[in-house]
N, CA, C and O atoms as a Tinker XYZ file with bonds, in Angstrom:
   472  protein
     1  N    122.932000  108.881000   89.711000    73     2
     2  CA   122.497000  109.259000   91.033000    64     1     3
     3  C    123.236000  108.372000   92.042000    63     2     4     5
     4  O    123.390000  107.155000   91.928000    81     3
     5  N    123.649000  109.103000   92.992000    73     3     6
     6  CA   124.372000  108.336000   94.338000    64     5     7
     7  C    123.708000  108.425000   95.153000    63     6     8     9
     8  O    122.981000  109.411000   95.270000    81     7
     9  N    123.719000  107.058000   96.331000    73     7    10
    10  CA   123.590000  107.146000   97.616000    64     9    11
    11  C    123.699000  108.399000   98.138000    63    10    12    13
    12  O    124.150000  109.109000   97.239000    81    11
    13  N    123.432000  109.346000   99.601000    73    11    14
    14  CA   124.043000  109.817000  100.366000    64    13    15
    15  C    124.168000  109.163000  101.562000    63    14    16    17
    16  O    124.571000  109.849000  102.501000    81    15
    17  N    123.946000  108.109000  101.748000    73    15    18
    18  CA   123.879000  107.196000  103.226000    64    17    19
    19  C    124.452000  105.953000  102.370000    63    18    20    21
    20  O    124.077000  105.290000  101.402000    81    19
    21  N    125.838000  105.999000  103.460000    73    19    22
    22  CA   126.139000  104.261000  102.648000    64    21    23
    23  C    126.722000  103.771000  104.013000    63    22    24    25
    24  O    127.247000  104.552000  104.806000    81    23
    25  N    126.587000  102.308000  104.258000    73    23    26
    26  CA   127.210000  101.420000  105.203000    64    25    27
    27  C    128.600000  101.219000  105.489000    63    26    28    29
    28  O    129.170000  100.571000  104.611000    81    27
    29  N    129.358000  101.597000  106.504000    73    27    30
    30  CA   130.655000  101.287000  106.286000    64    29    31
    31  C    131.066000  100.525000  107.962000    63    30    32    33
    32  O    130.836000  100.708000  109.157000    81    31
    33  N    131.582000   99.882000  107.328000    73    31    34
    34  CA   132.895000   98.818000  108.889000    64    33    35
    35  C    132.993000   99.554000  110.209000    63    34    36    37
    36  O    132.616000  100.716000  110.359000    81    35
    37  N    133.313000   99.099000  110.777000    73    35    38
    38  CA   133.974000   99.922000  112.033000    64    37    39
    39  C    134.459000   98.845000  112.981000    63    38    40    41
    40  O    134.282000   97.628000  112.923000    81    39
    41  N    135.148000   99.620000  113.916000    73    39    42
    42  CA   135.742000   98.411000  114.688000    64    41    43
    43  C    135.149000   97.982000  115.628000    63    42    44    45
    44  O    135.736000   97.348000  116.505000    81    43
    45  N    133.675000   98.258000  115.667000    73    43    46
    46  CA   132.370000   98.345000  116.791000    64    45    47
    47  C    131.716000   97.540000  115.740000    63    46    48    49
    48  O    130.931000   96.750000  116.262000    81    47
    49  N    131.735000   97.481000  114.927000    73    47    50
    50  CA   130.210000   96.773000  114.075000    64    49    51
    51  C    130.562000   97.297000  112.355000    63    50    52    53
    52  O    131.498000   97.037000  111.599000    81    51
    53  N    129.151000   98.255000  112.185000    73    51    54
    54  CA   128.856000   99.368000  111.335000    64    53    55
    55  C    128.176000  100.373000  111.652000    63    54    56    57
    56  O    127.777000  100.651000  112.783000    81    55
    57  N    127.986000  101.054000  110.524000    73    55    58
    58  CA   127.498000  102.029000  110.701000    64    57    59
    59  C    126.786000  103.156000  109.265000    63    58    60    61
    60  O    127.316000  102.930000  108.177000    81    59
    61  N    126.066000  103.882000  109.271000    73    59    62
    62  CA   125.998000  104.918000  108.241000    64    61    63
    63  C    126.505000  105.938000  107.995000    63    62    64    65
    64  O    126.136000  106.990000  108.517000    81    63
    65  N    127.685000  105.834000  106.951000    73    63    66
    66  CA   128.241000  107.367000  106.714000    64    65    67
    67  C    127.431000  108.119000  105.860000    63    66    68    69
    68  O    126.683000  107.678000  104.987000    81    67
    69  N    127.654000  109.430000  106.207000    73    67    70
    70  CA   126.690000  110.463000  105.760000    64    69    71
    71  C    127.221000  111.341000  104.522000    63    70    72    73
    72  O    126.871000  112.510000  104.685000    81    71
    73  N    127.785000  111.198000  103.609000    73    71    74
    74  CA   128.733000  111.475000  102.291000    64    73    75
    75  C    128.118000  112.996000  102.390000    63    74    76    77
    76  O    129.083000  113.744000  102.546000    81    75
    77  N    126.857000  113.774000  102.360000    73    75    78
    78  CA   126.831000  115.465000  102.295000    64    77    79
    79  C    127.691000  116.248000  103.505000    63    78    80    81
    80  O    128.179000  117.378000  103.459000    81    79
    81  N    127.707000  115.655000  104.177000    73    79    82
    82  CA   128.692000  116.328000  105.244000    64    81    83
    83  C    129.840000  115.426000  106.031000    63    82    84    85
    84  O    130.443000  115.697000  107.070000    81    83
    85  N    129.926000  114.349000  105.241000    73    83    86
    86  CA   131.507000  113.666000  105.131000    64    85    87
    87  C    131.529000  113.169000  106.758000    63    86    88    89
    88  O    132.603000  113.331000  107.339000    81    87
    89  N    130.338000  112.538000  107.572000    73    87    90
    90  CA   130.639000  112.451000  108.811000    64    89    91
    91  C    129.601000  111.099000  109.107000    63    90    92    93
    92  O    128.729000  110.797000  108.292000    81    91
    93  N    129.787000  110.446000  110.197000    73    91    94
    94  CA   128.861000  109.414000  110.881000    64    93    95
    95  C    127.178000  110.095000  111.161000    63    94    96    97
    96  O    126.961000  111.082000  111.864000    81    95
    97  N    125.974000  109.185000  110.326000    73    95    98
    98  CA   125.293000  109.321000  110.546000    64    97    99
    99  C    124.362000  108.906000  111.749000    63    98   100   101
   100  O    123.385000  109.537000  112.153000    81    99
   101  N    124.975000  107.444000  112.353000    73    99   102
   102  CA   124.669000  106.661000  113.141000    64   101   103
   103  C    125.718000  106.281000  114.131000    63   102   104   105
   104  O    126.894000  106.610000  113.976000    81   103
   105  N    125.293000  105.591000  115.142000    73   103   106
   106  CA   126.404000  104.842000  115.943000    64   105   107
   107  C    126.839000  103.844000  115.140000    63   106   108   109
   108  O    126.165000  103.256000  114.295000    81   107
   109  N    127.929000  103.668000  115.404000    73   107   110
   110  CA   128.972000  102.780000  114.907000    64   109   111
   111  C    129.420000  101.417000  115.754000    63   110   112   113
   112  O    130.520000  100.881000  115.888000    81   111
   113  N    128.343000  101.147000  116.173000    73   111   114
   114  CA   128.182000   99.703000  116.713000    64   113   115
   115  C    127.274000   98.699000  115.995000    63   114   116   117
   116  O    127.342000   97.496000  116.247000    81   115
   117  N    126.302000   99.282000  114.970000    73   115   118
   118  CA   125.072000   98.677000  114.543000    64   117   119
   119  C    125.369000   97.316000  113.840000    63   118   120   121
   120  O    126.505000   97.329000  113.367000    81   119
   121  N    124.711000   96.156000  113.626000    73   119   122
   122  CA   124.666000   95.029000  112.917000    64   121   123
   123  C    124.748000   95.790000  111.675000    63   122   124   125
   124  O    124.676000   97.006000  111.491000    81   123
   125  N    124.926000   94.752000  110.799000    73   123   126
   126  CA   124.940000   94.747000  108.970000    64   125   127
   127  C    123.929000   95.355000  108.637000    63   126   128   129
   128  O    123.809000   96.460000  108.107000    81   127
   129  N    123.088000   94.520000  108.998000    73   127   130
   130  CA   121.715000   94.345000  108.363000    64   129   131
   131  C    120.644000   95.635000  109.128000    63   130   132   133
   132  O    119.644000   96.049000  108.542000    81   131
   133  N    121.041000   96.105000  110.404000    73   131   134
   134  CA   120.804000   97.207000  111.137000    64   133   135
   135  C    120.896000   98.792000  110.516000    63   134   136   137
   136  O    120.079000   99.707000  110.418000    81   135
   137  N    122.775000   98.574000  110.034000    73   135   138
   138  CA   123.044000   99.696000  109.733000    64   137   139
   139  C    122.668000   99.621000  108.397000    63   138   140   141
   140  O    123.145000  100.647000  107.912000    81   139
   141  N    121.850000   98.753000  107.139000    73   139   142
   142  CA   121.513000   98.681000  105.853000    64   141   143
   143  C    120.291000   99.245000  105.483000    63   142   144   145
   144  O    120.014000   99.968000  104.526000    81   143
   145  N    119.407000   98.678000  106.650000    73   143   146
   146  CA   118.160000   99.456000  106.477000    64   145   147
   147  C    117.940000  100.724000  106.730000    63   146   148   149
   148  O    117.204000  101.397000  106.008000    81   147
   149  N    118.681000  101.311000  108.013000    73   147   150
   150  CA   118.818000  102.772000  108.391000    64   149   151
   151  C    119.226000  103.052000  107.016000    63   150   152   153
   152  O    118.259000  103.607000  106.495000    81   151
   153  N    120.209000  102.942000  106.139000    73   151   154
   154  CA   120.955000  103.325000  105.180000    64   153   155
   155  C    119.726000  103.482000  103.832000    63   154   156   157
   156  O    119.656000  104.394000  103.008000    81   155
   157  N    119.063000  102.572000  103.928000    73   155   158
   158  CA   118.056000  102.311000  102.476000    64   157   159
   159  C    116.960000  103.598000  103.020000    63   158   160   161
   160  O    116.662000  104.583000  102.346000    81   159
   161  N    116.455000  103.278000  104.453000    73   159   162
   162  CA   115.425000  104.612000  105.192000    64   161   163
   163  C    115.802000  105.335000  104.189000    63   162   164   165
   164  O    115.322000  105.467000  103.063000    81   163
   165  N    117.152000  106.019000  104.948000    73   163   166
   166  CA   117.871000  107.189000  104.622000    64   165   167
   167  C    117.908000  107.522000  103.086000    63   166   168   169
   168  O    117.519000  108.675000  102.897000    81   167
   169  N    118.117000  107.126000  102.392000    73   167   170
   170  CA   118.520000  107.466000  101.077000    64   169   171
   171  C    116.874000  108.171000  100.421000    63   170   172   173
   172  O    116.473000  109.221000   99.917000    81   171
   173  N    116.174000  106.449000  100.934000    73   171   174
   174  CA   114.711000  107.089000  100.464000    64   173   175
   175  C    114.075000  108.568000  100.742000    63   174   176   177
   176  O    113.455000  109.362000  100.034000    81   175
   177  N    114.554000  108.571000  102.224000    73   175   178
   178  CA   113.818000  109.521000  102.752000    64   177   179
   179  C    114.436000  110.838000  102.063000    63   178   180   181
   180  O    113.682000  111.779000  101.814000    81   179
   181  N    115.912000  110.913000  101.732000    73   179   182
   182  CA   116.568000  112.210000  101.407000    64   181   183
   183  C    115.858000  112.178000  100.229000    63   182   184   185
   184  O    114.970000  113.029000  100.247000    81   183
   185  N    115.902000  111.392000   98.982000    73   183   186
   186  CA   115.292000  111.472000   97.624000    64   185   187
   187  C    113.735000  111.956000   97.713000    63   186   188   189
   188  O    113.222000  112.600000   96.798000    81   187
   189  N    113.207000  111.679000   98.603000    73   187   190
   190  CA   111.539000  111.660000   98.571000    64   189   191
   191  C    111.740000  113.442000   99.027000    63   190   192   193
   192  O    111.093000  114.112000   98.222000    81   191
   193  N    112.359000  114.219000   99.944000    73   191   194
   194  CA   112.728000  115.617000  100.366000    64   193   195
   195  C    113.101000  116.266000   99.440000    63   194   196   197
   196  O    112.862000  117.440000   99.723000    81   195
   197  N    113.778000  116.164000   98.010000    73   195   198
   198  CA   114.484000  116.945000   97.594000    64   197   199
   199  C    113.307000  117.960000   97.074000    63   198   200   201
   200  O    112.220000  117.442000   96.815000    81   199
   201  N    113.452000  119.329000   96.911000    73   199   202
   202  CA   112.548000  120.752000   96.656000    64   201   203
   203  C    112.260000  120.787000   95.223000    63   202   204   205
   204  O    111.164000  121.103000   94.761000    81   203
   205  N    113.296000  120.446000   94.530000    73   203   206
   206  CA   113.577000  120.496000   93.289000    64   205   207
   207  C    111.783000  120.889000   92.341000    63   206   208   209
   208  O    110.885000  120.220000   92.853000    81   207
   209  N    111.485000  121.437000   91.634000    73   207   210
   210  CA   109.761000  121.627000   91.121000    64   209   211
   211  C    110.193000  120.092000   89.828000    63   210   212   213
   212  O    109.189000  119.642000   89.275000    81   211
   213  N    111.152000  119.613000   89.551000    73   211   214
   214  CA   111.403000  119.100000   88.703000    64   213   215
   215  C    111.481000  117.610000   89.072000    63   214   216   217
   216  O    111.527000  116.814000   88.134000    81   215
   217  N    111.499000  117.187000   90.215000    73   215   218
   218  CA   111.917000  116.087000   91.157000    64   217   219
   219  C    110.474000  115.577000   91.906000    63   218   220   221
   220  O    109.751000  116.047000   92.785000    81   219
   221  N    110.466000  114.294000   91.022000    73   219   222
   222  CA   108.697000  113.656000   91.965000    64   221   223
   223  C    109.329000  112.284000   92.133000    63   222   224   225
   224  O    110.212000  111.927000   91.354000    81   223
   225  N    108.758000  111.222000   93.473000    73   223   226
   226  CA   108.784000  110.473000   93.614000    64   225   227
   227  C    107.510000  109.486000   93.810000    63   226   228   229
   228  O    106.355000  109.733000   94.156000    81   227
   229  N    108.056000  108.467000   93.512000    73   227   230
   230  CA   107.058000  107.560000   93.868000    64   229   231
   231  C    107.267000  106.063000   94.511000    63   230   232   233
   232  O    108.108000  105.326000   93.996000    81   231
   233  N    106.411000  105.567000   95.765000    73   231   234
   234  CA   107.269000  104.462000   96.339000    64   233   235
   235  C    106.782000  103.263000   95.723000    63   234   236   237
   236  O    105.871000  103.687000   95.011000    81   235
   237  N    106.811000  102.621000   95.643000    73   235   238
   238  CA   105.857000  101.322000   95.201000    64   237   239
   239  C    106.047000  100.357000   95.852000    63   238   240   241
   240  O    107.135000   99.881000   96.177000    81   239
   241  N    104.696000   99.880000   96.170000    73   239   242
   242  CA   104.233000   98.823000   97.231000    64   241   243
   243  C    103.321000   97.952000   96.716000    63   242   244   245
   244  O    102.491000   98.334000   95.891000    81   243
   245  N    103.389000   96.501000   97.215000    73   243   246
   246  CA   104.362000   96.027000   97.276000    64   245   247
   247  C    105.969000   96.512000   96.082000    63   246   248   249
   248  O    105.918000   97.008000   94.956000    81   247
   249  N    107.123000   96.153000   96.838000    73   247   250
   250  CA   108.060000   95.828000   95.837000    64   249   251
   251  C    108.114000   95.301000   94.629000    63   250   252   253
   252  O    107.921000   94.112000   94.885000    81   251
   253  N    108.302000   95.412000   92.985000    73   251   254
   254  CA   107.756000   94.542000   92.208000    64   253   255
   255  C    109.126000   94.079000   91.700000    63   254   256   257
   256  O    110.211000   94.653000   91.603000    81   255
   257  N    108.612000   92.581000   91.348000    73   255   258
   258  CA   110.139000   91.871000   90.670000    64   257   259
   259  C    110.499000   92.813000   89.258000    63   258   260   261
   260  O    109.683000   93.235000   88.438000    81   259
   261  N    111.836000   92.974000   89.258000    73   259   262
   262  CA   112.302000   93.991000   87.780000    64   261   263
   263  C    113.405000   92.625000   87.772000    63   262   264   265
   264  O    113.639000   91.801000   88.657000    81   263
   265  N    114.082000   92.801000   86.082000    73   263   266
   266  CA   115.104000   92.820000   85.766000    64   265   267
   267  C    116.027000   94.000000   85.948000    63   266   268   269
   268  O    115.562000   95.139000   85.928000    81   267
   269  N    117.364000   93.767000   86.130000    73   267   270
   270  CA   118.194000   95.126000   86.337000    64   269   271
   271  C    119.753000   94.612000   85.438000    63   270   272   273
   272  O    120.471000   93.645000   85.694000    81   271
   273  N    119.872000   95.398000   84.611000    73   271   274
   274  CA   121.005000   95.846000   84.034000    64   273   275
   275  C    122.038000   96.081000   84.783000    63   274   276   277
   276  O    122.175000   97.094000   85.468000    81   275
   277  N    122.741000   95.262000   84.709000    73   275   278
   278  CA   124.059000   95.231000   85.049000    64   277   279
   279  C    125.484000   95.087000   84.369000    63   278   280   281
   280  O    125.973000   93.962000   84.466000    81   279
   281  N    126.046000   95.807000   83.862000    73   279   282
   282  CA   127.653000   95.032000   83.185000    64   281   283
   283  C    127.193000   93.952000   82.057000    63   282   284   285
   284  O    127.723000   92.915000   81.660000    81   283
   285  N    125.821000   94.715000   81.654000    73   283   286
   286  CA   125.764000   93.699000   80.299000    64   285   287
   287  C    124.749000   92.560000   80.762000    63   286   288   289
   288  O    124.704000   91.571000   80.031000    81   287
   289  N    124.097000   92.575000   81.658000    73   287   290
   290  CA   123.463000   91.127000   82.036000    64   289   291
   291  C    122.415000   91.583000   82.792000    63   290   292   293
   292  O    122.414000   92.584000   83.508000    81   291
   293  N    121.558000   90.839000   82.609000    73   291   294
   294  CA   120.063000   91.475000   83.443000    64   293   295
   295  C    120.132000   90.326000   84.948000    63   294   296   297
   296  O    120.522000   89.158000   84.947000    81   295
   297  N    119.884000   90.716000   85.517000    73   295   298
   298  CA   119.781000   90.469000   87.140000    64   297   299
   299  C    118.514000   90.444000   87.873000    63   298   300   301
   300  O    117.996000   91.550000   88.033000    81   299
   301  N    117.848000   89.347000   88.395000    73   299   302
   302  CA   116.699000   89.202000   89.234000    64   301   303
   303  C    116.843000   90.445000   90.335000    63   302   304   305
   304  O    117.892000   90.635000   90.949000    81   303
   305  N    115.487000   91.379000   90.527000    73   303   306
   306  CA   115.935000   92.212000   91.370000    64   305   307
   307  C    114.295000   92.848000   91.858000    63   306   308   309
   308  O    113.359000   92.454000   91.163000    81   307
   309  N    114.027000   93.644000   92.830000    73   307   310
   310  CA   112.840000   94.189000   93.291000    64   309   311
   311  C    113.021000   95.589000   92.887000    63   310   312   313
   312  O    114.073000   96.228000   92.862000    81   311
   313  N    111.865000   95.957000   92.584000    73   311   314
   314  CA   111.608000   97.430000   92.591000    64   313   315
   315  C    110.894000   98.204000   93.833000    63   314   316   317
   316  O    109.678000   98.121000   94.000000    81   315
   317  N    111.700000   98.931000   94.654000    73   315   318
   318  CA   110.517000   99.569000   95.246000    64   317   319
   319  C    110.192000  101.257000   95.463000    63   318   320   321
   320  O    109.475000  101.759000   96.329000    81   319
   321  N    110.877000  101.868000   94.508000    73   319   322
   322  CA   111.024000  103.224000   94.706000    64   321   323
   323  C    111.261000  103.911000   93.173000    63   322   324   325
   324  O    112.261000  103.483000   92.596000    81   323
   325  N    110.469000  104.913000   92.454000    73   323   326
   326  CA   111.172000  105.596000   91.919000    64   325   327
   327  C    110.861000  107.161000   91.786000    63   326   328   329
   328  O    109.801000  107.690000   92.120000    81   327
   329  N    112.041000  107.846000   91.207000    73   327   330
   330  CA   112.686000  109.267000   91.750000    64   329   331
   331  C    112.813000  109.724000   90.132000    63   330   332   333
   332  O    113.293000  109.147000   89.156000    81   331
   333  N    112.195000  110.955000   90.298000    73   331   334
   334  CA   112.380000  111.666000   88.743000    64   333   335
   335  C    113.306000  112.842000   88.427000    63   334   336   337
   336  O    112.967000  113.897000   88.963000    81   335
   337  N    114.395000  112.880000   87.674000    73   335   338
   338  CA   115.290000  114.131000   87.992000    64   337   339
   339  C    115.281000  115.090000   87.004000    63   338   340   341
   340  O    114.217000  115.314000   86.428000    81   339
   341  N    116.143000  115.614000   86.746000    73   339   342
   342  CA   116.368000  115.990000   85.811000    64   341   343
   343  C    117.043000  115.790000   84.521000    63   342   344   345
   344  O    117.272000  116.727000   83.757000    81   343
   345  N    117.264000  114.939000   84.351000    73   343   346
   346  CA   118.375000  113.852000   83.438000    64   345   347
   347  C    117.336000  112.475000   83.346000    63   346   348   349
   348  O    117.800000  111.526000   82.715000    81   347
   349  N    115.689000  112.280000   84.053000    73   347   350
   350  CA   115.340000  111.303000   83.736000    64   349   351
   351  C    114.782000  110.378000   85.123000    63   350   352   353
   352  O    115.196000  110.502000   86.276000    81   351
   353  N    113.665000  109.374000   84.601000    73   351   354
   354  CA   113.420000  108.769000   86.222000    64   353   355
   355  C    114.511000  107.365000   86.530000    63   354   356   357
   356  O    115.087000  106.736000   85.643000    81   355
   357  N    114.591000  107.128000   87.824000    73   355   358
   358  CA   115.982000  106.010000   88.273000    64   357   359
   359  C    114.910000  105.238000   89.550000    63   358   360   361
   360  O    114.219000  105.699000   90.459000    81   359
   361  N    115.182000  103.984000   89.099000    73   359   362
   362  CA   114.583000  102.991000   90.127000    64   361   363
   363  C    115.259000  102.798000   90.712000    63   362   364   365
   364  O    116.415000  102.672000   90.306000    81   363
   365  N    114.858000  102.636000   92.266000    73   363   366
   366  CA   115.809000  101.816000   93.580000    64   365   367
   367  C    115.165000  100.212000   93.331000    63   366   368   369
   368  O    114.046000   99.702000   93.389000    81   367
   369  N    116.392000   99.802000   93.060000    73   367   370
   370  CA   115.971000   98.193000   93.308000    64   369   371
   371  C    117.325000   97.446000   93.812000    63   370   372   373
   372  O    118.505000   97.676000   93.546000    81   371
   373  N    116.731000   96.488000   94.620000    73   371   374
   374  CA   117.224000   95.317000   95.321000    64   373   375
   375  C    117.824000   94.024000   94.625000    63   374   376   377
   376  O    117.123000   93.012000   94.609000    81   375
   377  N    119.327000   94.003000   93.938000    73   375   378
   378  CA   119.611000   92.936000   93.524000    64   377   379
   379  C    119.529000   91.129000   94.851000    63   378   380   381
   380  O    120.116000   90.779000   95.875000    81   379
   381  N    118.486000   90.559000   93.973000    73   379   382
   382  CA   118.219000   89.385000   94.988000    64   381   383
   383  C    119.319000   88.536000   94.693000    63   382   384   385
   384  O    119.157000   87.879000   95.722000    81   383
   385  N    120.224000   88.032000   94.204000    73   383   386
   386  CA   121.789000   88.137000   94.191000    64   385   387
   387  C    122.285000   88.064000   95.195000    63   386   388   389
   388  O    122.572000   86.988000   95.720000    81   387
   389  N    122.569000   89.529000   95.853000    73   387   390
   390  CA   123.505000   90.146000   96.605000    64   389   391
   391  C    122.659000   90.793000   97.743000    63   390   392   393
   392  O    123.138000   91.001000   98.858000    81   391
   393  N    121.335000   91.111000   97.393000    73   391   394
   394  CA   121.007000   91.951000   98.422000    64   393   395
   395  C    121.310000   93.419000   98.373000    63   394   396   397
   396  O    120.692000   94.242000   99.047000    81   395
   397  N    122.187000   93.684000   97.632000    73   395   398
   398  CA   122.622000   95.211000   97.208000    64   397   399
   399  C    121.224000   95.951000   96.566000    63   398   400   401
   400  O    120.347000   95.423000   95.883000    81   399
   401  N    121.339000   97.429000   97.055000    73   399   402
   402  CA   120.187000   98.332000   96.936000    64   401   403
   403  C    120.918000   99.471000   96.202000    63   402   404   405
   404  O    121.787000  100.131000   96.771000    81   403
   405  N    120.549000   99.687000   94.933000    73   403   406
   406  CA   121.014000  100.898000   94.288000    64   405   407
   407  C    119.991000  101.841000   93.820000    63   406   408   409
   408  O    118.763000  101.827000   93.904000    81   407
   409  N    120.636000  102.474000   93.422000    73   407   410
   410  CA   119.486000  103.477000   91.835000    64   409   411
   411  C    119.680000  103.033000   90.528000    63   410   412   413
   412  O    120.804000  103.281000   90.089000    81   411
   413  N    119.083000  102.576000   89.937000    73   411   414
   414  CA   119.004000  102.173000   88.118000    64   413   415
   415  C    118.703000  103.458000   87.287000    63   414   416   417
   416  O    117.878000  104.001000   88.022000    81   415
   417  N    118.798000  103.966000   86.626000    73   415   418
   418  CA   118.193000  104.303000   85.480000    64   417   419
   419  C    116.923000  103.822000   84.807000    63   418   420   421
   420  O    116.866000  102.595000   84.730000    81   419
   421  N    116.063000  104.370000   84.386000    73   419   422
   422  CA   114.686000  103.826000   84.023000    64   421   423
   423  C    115.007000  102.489000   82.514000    63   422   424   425
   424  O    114.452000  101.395000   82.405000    81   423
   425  N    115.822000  102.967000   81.774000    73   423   426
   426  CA   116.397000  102.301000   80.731000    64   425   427
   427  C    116.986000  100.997000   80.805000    63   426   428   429
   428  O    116.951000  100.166000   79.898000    81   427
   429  N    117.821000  100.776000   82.530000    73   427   430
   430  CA   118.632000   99.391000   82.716000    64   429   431
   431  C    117.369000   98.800000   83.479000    63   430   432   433
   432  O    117.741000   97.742000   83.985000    81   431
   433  N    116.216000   99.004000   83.733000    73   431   434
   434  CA   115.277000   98.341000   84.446000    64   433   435
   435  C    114.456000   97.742000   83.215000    63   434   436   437
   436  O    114.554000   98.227000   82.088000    81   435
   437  N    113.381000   96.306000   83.609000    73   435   438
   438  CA   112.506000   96.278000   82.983000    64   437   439
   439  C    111.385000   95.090000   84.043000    63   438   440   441
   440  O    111.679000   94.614000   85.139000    81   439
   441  N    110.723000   94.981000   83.634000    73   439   442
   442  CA   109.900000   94.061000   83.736000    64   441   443
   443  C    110.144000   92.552000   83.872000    63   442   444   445
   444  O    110.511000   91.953000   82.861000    81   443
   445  N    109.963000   91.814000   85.125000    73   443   446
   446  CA   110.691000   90.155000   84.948000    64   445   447
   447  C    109.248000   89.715000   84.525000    63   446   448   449
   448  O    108.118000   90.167000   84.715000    81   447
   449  N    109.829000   88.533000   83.806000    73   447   450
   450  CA   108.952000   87.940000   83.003000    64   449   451
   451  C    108.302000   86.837000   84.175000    63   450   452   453
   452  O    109.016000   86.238000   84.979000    81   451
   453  N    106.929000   86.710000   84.104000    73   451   454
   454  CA   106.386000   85.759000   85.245000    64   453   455
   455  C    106.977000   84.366000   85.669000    63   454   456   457
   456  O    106.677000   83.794000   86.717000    81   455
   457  N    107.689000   83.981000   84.901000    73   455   458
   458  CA   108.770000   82.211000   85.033000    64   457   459
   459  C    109.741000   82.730000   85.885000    63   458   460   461
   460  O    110.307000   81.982000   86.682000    81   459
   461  N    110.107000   84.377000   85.793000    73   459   462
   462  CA   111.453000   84.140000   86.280000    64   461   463
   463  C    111.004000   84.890000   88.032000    63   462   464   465
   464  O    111.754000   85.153000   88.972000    81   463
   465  N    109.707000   85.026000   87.917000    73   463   466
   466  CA   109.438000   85.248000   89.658000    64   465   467
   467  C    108.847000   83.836000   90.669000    63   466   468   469
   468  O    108.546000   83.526000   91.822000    81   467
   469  N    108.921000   83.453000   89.667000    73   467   470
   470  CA   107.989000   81.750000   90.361000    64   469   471
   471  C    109.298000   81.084000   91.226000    63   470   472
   472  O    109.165000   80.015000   91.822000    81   471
């Protein structure tokens, strides 16, 4: 599963490009951290819309600490969203790392062990 809202440069700031119709979602002046959250909104909000009879979401609140699979290595990370498709359910989580917000697969996610949220 991909983004459809991702953050990109500009010579004003940033901004959100809109990848279904290949165009600026936002002004292109916004801070980082401005145009990131519009971007995370966005993604949520498109995933939580889709019609699909096969497609359920669920947000979860608070965020919960996960491990996340990465390139072989599990990664401190938050959970706060997940999306059921057809191929399977995919968590949005927050590598605390980087700050990067993706979709996981239900399989590269798990549970952090209580030492490693303290």
């Amino acid at each position: 599963m991909t983004d459809r809202f991702a953050v990109r440069t500009t010579p004003q700031g940033h901004g959100v490009w809109d990848a279904a119709v290949n165009g600026w979602h936002s002004r292109q002046d916004l801070s980082e951290p401005a145009a990131t959250e519009l971007a995370k909104t966005m993604n949520v909000g498109h995933a939580a819309q889709q019609t699909s009879t096969d497609t359920t979401s669920r947000k979860v609140v608070p965020a919960k600490p996960v491990l996340v699979l990465v390139d072989g290595r599990w990664w401190p990370g938050h959970l706060d969203w997940w999306v059921h498709e057809t191929d399977g359910w995919y968590g949005r989580a927050t590598l605390d790392a980087t700050g990067a917000a993706s979709w996981y697969p239900a399989a590269s996610l798990r549970p952090a062990p209580a030492a490693a949220t303290a």
